[in-house]
C-alpha positions as CSV (number, residue, x, y, z in Angstrom):
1,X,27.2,22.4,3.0
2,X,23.7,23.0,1.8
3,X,20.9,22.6,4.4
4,X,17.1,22.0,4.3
5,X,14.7,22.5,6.9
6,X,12.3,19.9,8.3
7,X,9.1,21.5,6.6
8,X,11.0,21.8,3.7
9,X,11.8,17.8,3.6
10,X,8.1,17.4,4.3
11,X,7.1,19.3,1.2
12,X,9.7,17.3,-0.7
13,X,8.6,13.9,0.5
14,X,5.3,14.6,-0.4
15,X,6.0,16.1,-3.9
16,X,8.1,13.0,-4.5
17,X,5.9,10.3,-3.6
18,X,2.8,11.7,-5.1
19,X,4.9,12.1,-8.4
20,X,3.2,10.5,-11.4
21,X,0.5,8.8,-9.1
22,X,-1.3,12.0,-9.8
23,X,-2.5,10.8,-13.1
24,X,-1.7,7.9,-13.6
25,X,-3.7,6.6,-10.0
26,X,-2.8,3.7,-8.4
27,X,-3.4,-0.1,-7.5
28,X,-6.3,-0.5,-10.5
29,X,-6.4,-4.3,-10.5
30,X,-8.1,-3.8,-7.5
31,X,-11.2,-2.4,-9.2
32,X,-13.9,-0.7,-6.8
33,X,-11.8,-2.0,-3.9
34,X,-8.5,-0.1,-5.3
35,X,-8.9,3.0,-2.4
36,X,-8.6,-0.4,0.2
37,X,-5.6,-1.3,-1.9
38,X,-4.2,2.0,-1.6
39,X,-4.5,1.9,2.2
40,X,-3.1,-1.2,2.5
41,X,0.1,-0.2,0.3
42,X,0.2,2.6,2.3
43,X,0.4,0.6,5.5
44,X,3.1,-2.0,3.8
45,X,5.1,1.2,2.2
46,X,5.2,2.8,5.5
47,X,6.6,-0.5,7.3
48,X,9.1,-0.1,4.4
49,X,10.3,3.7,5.0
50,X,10.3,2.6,9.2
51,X,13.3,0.1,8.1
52,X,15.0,2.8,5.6
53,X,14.8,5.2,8.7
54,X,15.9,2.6,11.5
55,X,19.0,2.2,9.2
56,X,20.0,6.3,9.3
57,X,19.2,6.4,13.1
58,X,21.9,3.0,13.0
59,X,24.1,5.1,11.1
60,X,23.8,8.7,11.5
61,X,25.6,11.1,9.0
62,X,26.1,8.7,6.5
63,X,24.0,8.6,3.1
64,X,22.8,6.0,1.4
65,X,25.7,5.1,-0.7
66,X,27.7,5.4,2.3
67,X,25.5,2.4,4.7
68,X,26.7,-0.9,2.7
69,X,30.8,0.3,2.6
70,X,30.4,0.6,6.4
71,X,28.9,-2.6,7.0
72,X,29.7,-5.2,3.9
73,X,33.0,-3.7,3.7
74,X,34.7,-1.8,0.7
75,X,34.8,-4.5,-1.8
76,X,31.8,-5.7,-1.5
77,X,29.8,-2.5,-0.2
78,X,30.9,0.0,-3.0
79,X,29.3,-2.0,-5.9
80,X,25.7,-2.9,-3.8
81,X,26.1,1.3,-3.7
82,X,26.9,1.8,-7.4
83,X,24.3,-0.6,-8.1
84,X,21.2,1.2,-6.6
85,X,22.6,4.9,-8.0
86,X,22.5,3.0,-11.2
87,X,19.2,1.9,-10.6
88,X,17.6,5.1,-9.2
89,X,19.3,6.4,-12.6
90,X,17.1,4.1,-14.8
91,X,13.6,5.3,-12.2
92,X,14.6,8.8,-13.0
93,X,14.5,8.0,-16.7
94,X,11.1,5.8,-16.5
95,X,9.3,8.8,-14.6
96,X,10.7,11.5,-17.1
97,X,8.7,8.9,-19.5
98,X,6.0,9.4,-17.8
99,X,5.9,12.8,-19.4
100,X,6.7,11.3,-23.1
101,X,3.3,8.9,-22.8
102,X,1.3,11.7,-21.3
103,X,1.6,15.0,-23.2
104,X,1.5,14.2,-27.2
105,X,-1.8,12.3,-26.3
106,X,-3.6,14.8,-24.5
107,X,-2.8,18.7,-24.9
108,X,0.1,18.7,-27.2
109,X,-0.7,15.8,-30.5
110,X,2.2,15.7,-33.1
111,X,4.7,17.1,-31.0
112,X,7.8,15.1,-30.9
113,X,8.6,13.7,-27.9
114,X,12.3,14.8,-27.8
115,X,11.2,17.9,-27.7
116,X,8.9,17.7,-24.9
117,X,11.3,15.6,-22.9
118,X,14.5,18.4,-23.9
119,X,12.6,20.9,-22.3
120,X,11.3,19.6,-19.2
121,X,15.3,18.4,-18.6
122,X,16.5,21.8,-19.2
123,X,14.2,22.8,-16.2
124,X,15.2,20.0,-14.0
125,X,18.8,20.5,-15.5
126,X,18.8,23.9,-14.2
127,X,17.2,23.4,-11.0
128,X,20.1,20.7,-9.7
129,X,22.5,22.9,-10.9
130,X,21.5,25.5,-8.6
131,X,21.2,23.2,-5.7
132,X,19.0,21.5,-3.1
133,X,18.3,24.6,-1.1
134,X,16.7,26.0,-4.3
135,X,14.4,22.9,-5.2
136,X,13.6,22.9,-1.4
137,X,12.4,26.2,-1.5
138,X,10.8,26.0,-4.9
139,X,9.2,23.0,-2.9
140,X,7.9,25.4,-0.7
141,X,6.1,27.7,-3.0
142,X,4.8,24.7,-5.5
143,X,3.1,22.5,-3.4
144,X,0.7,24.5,-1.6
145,X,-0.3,25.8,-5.5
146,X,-0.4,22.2,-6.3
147,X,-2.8,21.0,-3.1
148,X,-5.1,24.1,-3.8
149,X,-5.7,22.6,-7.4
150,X,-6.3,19.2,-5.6
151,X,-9.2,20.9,-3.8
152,X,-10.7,22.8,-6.2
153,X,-10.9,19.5,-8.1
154,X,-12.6,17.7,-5.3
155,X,-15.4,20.7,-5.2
156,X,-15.8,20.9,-9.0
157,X,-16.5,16.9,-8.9
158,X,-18.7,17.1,-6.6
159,X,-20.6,19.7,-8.3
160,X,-20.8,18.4,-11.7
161,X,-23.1,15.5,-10.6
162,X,-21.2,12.4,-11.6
163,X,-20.8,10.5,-8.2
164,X,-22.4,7.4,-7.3
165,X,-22.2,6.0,-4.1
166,X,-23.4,2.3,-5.3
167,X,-20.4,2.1,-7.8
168,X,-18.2,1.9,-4.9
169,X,-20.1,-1.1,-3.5
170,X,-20.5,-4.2,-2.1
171,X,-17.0,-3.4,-0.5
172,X,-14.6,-6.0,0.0
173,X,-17.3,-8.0,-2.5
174,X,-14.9,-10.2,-4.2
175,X,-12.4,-10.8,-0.7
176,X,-8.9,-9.5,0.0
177,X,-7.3,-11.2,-2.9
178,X,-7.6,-8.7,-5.5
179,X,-6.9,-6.0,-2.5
180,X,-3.5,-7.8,-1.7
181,X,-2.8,-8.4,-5.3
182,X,-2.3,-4.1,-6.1
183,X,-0.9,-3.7,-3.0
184,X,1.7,-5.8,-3.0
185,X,4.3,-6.0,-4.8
186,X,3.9,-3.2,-6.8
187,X,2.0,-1.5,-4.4
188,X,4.3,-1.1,-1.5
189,X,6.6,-0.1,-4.1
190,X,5.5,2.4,-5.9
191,X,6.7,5.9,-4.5
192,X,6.6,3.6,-1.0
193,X,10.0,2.2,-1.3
194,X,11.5,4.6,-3.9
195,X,11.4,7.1,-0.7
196,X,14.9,5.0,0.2
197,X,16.4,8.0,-2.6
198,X,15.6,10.4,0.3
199,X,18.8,8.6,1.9
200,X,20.7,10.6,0.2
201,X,18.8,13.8,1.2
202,X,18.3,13.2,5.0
203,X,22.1,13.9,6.4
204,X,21.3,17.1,4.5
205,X,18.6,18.2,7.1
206,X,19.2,20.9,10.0
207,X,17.0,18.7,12.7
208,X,17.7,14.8,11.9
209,X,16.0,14.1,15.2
210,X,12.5,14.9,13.4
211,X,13.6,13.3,10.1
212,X,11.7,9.9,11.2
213,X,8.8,11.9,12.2
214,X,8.1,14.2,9.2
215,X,8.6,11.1,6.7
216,X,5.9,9.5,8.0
217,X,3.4,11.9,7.9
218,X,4.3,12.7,4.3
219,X,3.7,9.4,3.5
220,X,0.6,8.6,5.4
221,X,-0.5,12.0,3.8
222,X,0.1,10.5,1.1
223,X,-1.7,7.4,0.9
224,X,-4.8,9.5,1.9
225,X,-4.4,11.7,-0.2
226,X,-3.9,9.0,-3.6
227,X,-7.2,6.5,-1.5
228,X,-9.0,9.7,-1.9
229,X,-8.7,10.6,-5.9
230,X,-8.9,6.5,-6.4
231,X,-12.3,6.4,-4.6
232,X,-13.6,10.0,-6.5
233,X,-12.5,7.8,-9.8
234,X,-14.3,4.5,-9.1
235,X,-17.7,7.0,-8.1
236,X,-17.5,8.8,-11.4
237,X,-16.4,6.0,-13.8
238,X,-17.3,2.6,-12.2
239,X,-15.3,-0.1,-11.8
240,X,-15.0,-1.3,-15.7
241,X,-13.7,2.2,-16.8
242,X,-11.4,3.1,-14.0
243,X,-9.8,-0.6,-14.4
244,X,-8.9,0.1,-17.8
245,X,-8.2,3.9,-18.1
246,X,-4.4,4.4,-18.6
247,X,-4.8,8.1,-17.1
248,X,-8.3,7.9,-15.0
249,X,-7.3,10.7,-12.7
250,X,-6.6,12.9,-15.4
251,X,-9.8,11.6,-16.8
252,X,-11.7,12.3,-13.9
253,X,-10.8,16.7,-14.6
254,X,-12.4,16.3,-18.1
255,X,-15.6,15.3,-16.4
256,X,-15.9,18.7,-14.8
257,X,-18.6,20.2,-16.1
258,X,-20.9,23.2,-14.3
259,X,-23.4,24.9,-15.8
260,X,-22.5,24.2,-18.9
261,X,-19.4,26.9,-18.0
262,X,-16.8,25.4,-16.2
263,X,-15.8,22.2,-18.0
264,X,-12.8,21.5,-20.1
265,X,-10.1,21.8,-17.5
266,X,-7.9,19.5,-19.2
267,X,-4.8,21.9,-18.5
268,X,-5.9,21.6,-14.6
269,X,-4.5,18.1,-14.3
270,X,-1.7,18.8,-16.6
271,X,-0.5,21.2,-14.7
272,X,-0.3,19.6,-11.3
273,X,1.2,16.8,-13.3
274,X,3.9,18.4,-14.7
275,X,4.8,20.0,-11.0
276,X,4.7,16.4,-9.4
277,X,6.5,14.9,-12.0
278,X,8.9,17.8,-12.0
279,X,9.9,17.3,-8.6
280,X,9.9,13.4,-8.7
281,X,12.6,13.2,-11.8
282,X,15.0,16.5,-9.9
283,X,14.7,14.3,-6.8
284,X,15.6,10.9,-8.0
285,X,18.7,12.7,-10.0
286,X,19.8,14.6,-7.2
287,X,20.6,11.3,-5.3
288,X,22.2,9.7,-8.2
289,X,24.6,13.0,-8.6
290,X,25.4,12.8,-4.6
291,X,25.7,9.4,-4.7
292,X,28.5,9.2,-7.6
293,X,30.0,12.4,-6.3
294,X,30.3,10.8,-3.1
295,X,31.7,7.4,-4.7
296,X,34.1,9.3,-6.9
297,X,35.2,11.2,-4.3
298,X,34.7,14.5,-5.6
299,X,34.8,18.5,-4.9
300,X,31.6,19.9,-6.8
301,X,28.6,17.7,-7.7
302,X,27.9,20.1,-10.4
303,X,30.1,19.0,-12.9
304,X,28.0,15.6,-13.1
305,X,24.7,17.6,-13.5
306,X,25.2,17.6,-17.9
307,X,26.1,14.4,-18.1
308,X,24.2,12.5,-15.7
309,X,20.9,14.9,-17.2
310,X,22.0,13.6,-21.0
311,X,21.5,10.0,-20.2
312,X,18.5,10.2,-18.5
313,X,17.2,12.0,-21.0
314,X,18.3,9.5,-23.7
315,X,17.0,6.6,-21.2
316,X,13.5,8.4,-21.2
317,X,13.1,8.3,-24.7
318,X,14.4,4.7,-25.2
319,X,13.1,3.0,-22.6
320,X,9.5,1.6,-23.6
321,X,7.9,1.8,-27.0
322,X,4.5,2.7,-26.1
323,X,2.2,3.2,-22.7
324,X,1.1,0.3,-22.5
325,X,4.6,-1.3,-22.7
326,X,6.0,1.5,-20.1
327,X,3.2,0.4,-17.6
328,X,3.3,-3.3,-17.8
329,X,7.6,-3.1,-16.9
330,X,6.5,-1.2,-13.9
331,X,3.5,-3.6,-12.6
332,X,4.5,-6.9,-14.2
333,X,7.9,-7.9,-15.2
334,X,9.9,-5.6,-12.7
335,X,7.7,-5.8,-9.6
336,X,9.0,-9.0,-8.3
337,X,12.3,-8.9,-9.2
338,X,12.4,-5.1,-7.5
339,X,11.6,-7.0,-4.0
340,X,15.5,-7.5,-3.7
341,X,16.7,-3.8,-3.7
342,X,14.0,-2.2,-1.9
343,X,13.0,-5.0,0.9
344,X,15.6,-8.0,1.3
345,X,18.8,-5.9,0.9
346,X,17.9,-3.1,3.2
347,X,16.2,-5.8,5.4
348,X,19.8,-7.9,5.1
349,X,21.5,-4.5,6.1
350,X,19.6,-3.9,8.9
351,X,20.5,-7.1,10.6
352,X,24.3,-6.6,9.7
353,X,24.1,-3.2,11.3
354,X,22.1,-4.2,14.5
355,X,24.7,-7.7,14.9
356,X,27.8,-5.2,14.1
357,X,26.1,-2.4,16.9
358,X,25.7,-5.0,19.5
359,X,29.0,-6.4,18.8
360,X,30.8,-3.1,19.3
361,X,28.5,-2.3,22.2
362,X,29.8,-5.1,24.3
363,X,33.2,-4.8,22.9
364,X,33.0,-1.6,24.6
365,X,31.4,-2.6,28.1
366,X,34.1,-4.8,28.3
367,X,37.1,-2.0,27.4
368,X,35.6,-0.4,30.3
369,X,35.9,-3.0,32.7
């Protein structure tokens, strides 16, 4: 069986949760206040992960698709598990969309987005067909690349002379509401909760003991990381422009400019897009191909790699019309409605697994007596 090391799962998480955030930024209804909101998602998301985690230490060895059999029972346990592979099949497809919105409106006009979209799955095609251990270390090498282009960003924008401390203020000036409101639900949600794919990941680490750990400094990472890029946005743009920019943190690298020298860096926040991206969509089809190998009881994952990377592909394209329609899904009509899978059921799991543990526990005392 494959195996991943703990600072490999860290890279991972990271990779995975920053994912399209990188461009696309986060909790914008917020306005000036959306690095607040980001904090505050961050604080909700990682009360999320702590139940996801509680759950593998309740149940250790067993993935994902493996918790609800144990505890609902066969006939009602297998479908809740085909049900969320079928669903983290259909976020697999909306983040490879991600990719048909972005590149035929910035550095590639008039190229057809099957094409764009074939290519990018023949990468992430190959990738799970060589296995985990090989996007792990890929992992490795990428994201250091990645946060070193992060950096240099920071230090270019601060050099070009577009910050202003007073767009960023009065803080908190119109309350918590608008805070709250891009935090939660879509908040805690996006990237947050999706980290429950990583289910079918963690049995696949050599030291589960510091599983819980290295999560959660990915994700609190995280959050800082995403607070930071929001807050550089609202300096440069205000809080008018950054509200209504579809990409403001790919925005924010065209406003580089030194000397008259360094400026058009457009392919800067391509690139680390593309890497984030990459590693989101392999991710999220990995656990869908584990998941329905483990369901179908079968020998080599590998055979499901063509077919399963087909439909996404096909899902990616059809999905949403336009970015604007792709975006509003993902913040409006599918926020509330995704409360069930990533917070009541796990939360409804949870309590099944503790009442069943307890159960069994003194079941046990008792045996001894």
């Amino acid at each position: 069986m494959e195996r991943i090391s703990i600072t490999q799962l860290f890279m991972l998480t990271l990779l995975f949760q920053i994912g399209s955030s990188g461009i696309f930024g986060f909790a914008s209804a917020a306005g000036k206040d959306a690095w607040l909101s980001v904090l505050l998602s961050t604080a909700l998301g990682t009360c999320l992960i702590g139940i996801f985690l509680i759950l593998m230490r309740l149940q250790p060895g067993l993935t994902l698709v493996e918790w609800f059999p144990a505890q609902f029972g066969q006939w009602l346990g297998t479908p809740i598990s085909w049900f969320y592979m079928l669903m983290f099949l259909y976020n697999s497809s909306r983040t490879l969309g991600d990719v048909k919105d972005l590149i035929p409106t910035t550095i590639l006009p008039g190229t057809p987005n099957w094409v764009i979209l074939s290519v990018f799955m023949i990468a992430i095609a190959y990738a799970l067909f060589s296995g985990i251990e090989v996007i792990a270390r890929l992992g490795e090498i990428i994201l250091p690349v990645l946060l070193v282009l992060f950096l240099v960003e920071i230090v270019l924008i601060f050099g070009s002379d577009t910050i202003r401390i007073e767009r960023l203020q009065p803080v908190l000036g119109e309350g918590w509401d608008r805070v709250w409101e891009g935090a939660w639900p879509s908040g805690a949600q996006q990237s947050f909760a999706e980290t429950l794919e990583f289910a079918m990941i963690w049995t696949l680490t050599k030291q589960p003991e510091r599983i819980a750990k290295t999560t959660i400094l990915a994700t609190l990472l995280y959050g800082i990381l995403l607070s930071t890029f929001d807050a550089l946005a609202i300096l440069t743009f205000g809080e008018e422009v950054f509200s209504s920019s579809t990409y403001p943190l790919y925005r924010l690298v065209k406003t580089i400019s030194i000397a008259d020298f360094l400026e058009n860096l457009d392919a800067l926040g391509i690139l680390y897009f593309m890497g984030f991206v990459f590693f989101k969509v392999t991710l999220q089809m990995y656990g869908v191909i584990r998941g329905i190998q483990q369901l179908l009881y079968l020998s080599d994952s590998r055979v499901l790699v063509f077919p399963v990377s087909v439909i996404v592909l096909i899902l990616g394209l059809t999905e949403s019309e336009s970015t604007s329609e792709h975006i509003a899904s993902g913040l409006g009509s599918l926020a509330y409605p995704s409360i069930v899978p990533w917070f009541l059921i796990p939360s409804l799991l949870l309590i099944v697994t503790c009442i069943r543990k307890g159960i069994s526990g003194k079941q046990m005392k008792k045996s001894r007596l």
